[in-house]
Steps between C-alpha positions, in 0.01 A plus 500: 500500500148680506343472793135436355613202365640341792200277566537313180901415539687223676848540649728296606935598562700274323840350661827686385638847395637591170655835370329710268698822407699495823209460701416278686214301457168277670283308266090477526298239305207685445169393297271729373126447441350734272142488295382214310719250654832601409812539739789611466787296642898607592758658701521816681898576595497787756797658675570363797552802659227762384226254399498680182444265212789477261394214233168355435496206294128356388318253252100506453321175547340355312735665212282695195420273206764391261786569772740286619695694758449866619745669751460882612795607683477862649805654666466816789736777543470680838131351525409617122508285183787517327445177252275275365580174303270291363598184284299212425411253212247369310364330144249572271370212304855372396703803534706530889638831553706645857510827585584777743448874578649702714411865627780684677332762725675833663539828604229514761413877654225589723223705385459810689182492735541125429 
């Protein structure tokens, strides 16, 4: 959603609506290029009726060494992040492990002069 980056993603709207926390939702592919070659692929759910985004669901390409999956997941409140998920797999020599994190975010206040 920054605007300096804008030149280096591609949009497109994907068909259908789905409800996310009793909003309703449009879905964006989007792909982001970023230095040395990687992008970052996924879906950007934003409410249909704000445009604020309410889930953004992403995977880097190509995926870090030794990983077999990697999915970040980051969830808005009121146009702030309120979550972020990240779960993914990968092996080390013979050893395969899963795992997640998750970061529950809140009680946002401005900053006077801010």
């Amino acid at each position: 959603f920054d605007p300096g980056l804008q030149d280096s993603v591609d949009i497109r709207p994907l068909a259908g609506n789905r409800q996310i926390e009793g909003r309703n939702c449009v879905a964006f592919a989007f792909s982001l290029t970023q230095p040395k070659n990687t992008v970052v692929e996924g879906t950007a759910w934003l409410d249909a009726a704000t445009g604020f985004p309410v889930e953004v669901v992403s995977s880097p390409k190509p995926l870090p060494r030794a990983a077999h999956e990697l999915v970040t997941t980051v969830r808005y409140t009121d146009g702030l992040v309120s979550e972020v998920r990240v779960a993914g797999s990968g092996s080390l020599l013979f050893l395969k492990r899963r795992f997640s994190s998750i970061v529950t975010l809140g009680g946002w206040f401005r900053l006077s002069g801010g």
